[in-house]
C-alpha positions in Angstrom: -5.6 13.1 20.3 -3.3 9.8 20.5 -2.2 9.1 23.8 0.9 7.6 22.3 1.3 11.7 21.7 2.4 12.1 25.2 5.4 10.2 25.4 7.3 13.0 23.2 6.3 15.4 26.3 9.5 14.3 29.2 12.1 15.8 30.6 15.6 16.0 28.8 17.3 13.2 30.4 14.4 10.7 30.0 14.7 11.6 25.9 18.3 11.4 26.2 18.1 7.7 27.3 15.4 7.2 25.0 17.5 8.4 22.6 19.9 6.2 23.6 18.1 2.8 23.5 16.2 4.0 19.9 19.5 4.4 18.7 20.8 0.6 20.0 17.3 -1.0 19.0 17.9 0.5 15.4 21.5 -0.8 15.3 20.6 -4.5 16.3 18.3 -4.4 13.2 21.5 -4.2 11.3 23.5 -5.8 12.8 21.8 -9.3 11.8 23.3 -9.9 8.4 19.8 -11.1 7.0 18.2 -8.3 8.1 20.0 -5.6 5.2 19.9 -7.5 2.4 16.0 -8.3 3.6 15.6 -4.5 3.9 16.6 -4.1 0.3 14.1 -6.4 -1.6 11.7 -4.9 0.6 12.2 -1.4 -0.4 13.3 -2.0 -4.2 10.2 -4.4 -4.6 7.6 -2.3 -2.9 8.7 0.9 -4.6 8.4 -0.7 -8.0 4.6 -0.6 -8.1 4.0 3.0 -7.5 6.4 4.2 -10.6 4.7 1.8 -12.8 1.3 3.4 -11.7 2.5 7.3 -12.0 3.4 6.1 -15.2 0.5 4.6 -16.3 -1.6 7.5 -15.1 -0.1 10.1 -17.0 0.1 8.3 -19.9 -3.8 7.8 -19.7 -4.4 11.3 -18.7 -2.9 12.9 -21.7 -3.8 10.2 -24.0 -6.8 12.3 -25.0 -7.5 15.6 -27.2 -7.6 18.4 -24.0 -11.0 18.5 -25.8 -12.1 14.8 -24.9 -9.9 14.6 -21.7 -12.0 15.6 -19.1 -15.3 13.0 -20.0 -12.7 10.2 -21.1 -9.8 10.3 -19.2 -11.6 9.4 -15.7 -13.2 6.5 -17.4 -9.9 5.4 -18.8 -8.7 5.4 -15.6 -11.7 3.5 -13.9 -10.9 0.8 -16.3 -7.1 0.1 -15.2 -8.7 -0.2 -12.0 -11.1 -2.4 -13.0 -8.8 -4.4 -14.9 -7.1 -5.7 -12.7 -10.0 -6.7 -10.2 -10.8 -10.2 -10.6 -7.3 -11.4 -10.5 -6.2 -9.5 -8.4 -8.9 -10.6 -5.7 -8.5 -14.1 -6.8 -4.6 -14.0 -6.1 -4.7 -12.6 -3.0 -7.4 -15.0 -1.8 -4.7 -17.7 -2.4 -1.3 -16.3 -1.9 -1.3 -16.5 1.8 -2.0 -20.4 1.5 0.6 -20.2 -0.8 3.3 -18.6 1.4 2.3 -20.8 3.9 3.2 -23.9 2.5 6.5 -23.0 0.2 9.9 -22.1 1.2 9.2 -17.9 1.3 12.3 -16.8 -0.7 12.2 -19.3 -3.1 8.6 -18.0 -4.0 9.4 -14.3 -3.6 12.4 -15.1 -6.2 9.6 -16.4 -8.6 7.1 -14.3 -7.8 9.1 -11.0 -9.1 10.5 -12.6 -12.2 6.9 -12.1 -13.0 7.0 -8.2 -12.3 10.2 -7.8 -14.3 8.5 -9.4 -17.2 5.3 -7.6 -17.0 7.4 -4.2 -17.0 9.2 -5.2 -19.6 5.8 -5.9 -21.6 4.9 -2.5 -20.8 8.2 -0.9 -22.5 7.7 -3.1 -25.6 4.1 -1.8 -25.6 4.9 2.2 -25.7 7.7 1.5 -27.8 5.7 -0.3 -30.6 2.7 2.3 -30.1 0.0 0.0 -32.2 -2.2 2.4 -33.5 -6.1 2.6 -33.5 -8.6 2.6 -31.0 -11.3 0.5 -29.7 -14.9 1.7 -28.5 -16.3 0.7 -24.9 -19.0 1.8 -22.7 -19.5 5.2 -21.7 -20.2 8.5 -22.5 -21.6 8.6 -26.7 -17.8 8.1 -28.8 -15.6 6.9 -25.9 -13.0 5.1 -27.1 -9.3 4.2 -25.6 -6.2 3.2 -28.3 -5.3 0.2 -28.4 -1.6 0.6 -26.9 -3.7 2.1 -23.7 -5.7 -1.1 -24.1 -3.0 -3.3 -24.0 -1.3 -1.5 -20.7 -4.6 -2.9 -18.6 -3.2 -6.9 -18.6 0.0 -5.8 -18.1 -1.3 -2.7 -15.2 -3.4 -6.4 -14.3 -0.1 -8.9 -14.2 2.3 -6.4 -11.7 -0.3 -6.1 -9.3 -1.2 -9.8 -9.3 2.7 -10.4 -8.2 2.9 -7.6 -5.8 -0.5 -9.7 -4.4 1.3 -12.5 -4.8 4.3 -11.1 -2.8 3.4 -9.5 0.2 2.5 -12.3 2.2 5.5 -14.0 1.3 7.4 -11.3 2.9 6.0 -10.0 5.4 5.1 -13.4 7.1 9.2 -13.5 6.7 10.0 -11.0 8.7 9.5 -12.3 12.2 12.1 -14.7 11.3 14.6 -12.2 10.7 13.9 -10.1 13.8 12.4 -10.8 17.1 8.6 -9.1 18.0 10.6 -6.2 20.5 11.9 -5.2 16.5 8.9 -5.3 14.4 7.6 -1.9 15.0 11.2 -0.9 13.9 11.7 -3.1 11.5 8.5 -2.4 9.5 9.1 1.1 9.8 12.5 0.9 8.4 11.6 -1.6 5.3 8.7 0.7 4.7 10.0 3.7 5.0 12.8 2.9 3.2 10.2 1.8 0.3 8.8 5.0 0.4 11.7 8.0 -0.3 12.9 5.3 -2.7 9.2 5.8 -4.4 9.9 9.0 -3.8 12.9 9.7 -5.8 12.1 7.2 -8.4 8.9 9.1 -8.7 10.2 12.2 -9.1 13.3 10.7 -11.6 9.9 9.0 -13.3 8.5 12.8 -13.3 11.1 14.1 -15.4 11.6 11.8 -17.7 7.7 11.8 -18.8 8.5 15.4 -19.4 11.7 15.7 -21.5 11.7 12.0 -23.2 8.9 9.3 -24.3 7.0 7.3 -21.7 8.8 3.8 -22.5 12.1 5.2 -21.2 10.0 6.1 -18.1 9.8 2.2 -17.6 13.6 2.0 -17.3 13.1 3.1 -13.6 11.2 0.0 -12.1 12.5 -2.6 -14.6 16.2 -0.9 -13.0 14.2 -1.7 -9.4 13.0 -5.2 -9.9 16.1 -5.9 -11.8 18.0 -5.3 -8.4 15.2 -6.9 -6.0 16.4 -10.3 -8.1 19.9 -9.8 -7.7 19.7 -9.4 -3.9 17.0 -12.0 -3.2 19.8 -14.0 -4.5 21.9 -13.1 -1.1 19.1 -13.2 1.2 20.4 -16.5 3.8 18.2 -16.4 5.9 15.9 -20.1 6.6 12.6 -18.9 5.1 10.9 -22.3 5.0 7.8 -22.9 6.7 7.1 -26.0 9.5 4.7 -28.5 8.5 1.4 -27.5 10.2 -0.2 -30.9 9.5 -1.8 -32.8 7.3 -1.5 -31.3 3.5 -4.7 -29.9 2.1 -6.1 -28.3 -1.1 -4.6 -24.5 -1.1 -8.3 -23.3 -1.1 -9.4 -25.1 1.7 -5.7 -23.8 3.6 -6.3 -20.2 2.5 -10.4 -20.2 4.4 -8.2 -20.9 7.5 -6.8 -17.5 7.0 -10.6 -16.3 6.5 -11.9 -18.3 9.7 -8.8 -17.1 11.9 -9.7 -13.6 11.2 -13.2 -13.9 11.8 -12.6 -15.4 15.5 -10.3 -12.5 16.1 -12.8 -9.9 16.6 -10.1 -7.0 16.7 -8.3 -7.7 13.7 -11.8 -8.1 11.8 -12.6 -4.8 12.6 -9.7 -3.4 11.1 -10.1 -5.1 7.7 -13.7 -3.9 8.0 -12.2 -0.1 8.7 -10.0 -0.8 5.7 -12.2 -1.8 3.5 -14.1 1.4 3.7 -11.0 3.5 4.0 -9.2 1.9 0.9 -12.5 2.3 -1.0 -12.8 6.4 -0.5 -9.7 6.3 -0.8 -9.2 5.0 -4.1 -12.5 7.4 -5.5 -9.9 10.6 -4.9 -6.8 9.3 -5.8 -7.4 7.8 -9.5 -8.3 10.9 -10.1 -5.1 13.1 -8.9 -3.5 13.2 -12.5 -7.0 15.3 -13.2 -6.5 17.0 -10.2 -2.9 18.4 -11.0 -3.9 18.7 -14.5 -7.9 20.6 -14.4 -8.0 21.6 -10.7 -4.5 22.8 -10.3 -4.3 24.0 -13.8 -0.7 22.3 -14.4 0.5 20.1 -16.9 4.0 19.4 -16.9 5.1 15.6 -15.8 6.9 16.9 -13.3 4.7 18.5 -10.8 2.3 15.0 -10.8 5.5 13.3 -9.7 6.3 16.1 -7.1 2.7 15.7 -5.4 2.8 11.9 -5.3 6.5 12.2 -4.2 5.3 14.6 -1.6 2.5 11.4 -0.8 5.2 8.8 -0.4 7.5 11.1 1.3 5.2 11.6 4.2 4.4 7.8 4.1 8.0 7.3 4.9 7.8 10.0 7.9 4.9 8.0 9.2 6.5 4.7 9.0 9.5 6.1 11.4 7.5 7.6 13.3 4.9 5.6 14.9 7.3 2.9 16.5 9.4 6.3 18.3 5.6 6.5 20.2 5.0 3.2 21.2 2.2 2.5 19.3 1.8 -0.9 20.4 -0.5 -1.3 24.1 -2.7 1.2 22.3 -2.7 -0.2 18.7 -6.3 0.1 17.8 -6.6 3.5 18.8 -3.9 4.7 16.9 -5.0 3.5 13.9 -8.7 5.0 14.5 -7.8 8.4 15.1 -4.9 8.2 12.2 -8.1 7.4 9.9 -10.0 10.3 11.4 -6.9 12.9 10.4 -6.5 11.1 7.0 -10.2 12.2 6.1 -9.2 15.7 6.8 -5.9 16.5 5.2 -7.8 14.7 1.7 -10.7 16.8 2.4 -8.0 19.9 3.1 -7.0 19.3 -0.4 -10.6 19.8 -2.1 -10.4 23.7 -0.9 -6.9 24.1 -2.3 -6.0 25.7 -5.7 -2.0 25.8 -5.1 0.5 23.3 -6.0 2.5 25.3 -3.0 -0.4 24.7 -0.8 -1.0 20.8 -2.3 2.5 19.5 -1.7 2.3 19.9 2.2 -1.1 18.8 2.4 -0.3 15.6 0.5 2.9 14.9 2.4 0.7 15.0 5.7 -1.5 12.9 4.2 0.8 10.5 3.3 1.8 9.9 6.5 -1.3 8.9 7.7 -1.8 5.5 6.3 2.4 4.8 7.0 1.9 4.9 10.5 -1.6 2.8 10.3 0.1 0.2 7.8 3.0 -0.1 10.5 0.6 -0.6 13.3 -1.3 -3.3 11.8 1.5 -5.1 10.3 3.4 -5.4 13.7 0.3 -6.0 15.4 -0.5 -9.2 12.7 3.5 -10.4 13.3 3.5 -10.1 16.8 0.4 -11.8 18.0 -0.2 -14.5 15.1 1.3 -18.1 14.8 4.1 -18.1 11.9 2.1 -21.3 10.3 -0.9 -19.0 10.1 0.3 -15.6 8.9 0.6 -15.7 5.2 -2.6 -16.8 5.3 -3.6 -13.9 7.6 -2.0 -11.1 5.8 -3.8 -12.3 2.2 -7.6 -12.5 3.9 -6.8 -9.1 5.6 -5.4 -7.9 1.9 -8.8 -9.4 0.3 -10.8 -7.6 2.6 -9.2 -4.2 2.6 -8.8 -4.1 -0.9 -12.0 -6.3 -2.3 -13.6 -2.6 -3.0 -10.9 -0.3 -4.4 -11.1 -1.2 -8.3 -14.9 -0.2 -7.6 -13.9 2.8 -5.7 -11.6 4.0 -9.0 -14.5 3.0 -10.8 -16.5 5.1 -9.1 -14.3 8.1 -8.6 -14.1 8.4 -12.3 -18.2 8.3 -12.5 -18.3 10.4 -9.7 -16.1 13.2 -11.5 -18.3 13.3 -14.3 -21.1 14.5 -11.6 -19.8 16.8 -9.5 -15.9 17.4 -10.8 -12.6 17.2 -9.1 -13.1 19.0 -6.5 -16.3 17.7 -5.3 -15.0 14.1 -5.4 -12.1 15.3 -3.0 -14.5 17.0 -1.1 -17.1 13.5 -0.9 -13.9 11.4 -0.4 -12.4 13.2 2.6 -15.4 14.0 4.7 -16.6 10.2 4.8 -13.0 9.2 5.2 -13.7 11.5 8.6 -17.0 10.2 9.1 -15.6 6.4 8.8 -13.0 7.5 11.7 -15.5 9.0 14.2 -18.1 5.4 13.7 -14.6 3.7 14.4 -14.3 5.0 17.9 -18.0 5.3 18.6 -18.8 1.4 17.3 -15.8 -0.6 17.4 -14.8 -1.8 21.0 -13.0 -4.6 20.5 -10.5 -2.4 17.9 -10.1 0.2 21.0 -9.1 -2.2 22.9 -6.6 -4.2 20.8 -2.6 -3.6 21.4 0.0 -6.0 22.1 3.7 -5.8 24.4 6.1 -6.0 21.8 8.5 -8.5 24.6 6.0 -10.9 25.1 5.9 -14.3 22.7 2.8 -14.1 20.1 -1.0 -15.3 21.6 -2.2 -18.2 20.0 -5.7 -17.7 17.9 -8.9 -17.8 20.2 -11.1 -20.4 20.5 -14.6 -20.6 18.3 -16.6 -17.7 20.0 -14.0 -16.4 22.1 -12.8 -12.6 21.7 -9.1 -12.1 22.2 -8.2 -9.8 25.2 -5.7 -6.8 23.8 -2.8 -6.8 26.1 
């Protein structure tokens, strides 16, 4: 178990003051006039995502005869993944350079004018419906329609500005608050993102079921309509320093690659992530077929419930993990959070029950909330501001080089051994990964950081960084 576990076991006063100073901590977050209107393009922008994808999913599920779904849908599916690959990979390579070396809220404004444009593709799309179909690879007669084709740029354009975005903002942060904040601040913006998700999920839910999918789209064109209204407000000096002589963006994005690789704790995170995101990824392109085959229901609304119930714990996690001072033990928090991830998605293999489902989900959910907070205060607090775009998008290429393949291969892997056996596969080496984390990875064990202390500059060539 956590050690951080402990520190919820004390005597009534000692909560009582801790109470206390939680409840000052949370109010000097907003009492810095950047810091709300920050919060709120955080939460509106990161929300936005996750509604376009709920959509996307159920229209591919049900974009098949029930006689064709379960051989073509999965495949469908693999392919918005794999849509979106190269680009995607090739954005995030260079977005940290980017954020690096442009003022940070002039490029976030940019950067989701692109989302609000790609949504608004997608309503034009469903609402014009071009009709036929087009045959790819795959099972003998697999075909997808050509407005299902059409969704995979546009599936391929939002996440590319999401890519792009990230870095941007959360290399931002740490000039809004100071590093005793970022635990709480994270958790906030995050958690905050997530019941948003949430409810717009949910709102997304029933609208799939009582009107047609474009007016779905409403909801995060609505959400990235507001994210450019308040990024608009946002006063906060966002520029970055000059960090010397100007170079080409490629060559400035493999510092972000090189810094990481010196760092021997932070590697072995991505390295975790990769793996993690990967499995991941196998199980969850596949959860519209796993509320529709394995959980027998078809209804919009129960799809949105269990991904609510998803982002919903996400946001428990988030504000959490800073109440139990994650942060002198940061690497083993996020190891055994990865061990209890593999089995509440394996937990949900041996369940038949949307009752049963919705629970399991929202404690899985919180899972990678708590990790994501860990390692994005962890990043914030002990890396140089010139550095940390840069940072954030070589972690992002690393964690996430391998999920398009792992939808890819969840939808293959369905085909084999069916919904539940992919859940099972998926969960148990999500657990596996967790137990060669703690047996294998010292530095990672090791790694945590005082949040009053000013950020450690990068180690020399060879030299491992000592966790505080």
């Amino acid at each position: 178990m956590p050690t951080g576990f402990g520190r919820l076991i004390a005597d009534g006063s000692g909560r009582a003051r801790r109470g206390r100073g939680l409840l000052t901590r949370y109010s000097d977050l907003f009492r810095r006039r950047s810091f709300r209107p920050f919060l709120a393009v955080g939460a509106l922008q990161f929300a936005a995502p996750s509604t376009v994808l709920v959509i996307l999913i159920f229209a591919i599920t049900l974009a098949y005869p029930s006689s064709d779904r379960a051989t073509y849908a999965p495949l469908a599916l693999a392919f918005l993944g794999l849509s979106s690959t190269v680009p995607t990979l090739v954005t995030a390579f260079f977005s940290g350079a980017i954020a690096d070396r442009h003022d940070r809220g002039e490029l976030m404004r940019v950067i989701n004018l692109v989302s609000l444009v790609a949504t608004a593709g997608a309503v034009a799309d469903f609402v014009l419906a071009p009709a036929g179909h087009v045959p790819l690879p795959g099972p003998s007669g697999f075909y997808v329609p050509v407005w299902l084709l059409l969704t995979y740029p546009i599936w391929a354009a939002v996440v590319i500005s999401s890519a792009l975005f990230r870095p941007a903002y959360n290399s931002s942060l740490p000039k809004i608050v100071e590093p005793a904040l970022l635990g709480r601040a994270n958790g906030v913006i995050y958690s905050t993102a997530a019941v948003g998700s949430a409810a717009a999920t949910l709102l997304v839910g029933g609208l799939l079921t009582t009107l047609p999918t474009a007016y779905a789209f409403g909801i995060p064109f609505l959400l990235y309509f507001a994210t450019q209204a308040i990024l608009l407000t946002v006063d906060a000096d966002l520029s970055v320093a000059p960090h010397g002589r100007r170079r080409a963006v490629w060559a400035e994005a493999r510092d972000g690659f090189a810094y990481l690789g010196r760092r021997r704790e932070l590697l072995e995170i991505t390295i975790a992530a990769l793996l993690v995101n990967f499995l991941s990824a196998v199980a969850l392109v596949e959860l519209g077929l796993y509320v529709g085959l394995w959980l027998g229901l078809s209804a919009g609304i129960w799809y949105g419930a269990i991904v609510a119930a998803s982002t919903l714990g996400v946001a428990l996690g988030f504000v959490l993990i800073p109440r139990l001072h994650f942060e002198p033990r940061a690497g083993k928090w996020v190891i055994g959070l990865t061990a209890l991830m593999g089995v509440a998605l394996l937990a949900l293999g041996l369940v038949r029950s949307i009752w049963l489902a919705l629970p399991i989900m929202f404690v899985y959910g919180m899972m990678p909330g708590m990790i994501q907070t860990v390692v994005l205060s962890t990043i914030q607090a002990t890396v140089p501001d010139a550095m940390m775009g840069r940072v954030f998008s070589a972690d992002e290429v690393g964690s996430y080089a391998l999920v398009p393949f792992g939808q890819s291969t969840g939808g293959l892997l369905t085909l084999e051994v069916g919904v539940q056996g992919t859940y099972l596969l998926a969960g148990g080496a999500i657990g596996v990964t967790g137990l060669l984390m703690a047996s294998t990875f010292g530095a990672l064990r090791r790694l945590g950081f005082r949040p009053h202390e000013e950020a450690v500059p990068p180690p020399a060539d060879g030299e491992q960084a000592a966790p505080s």
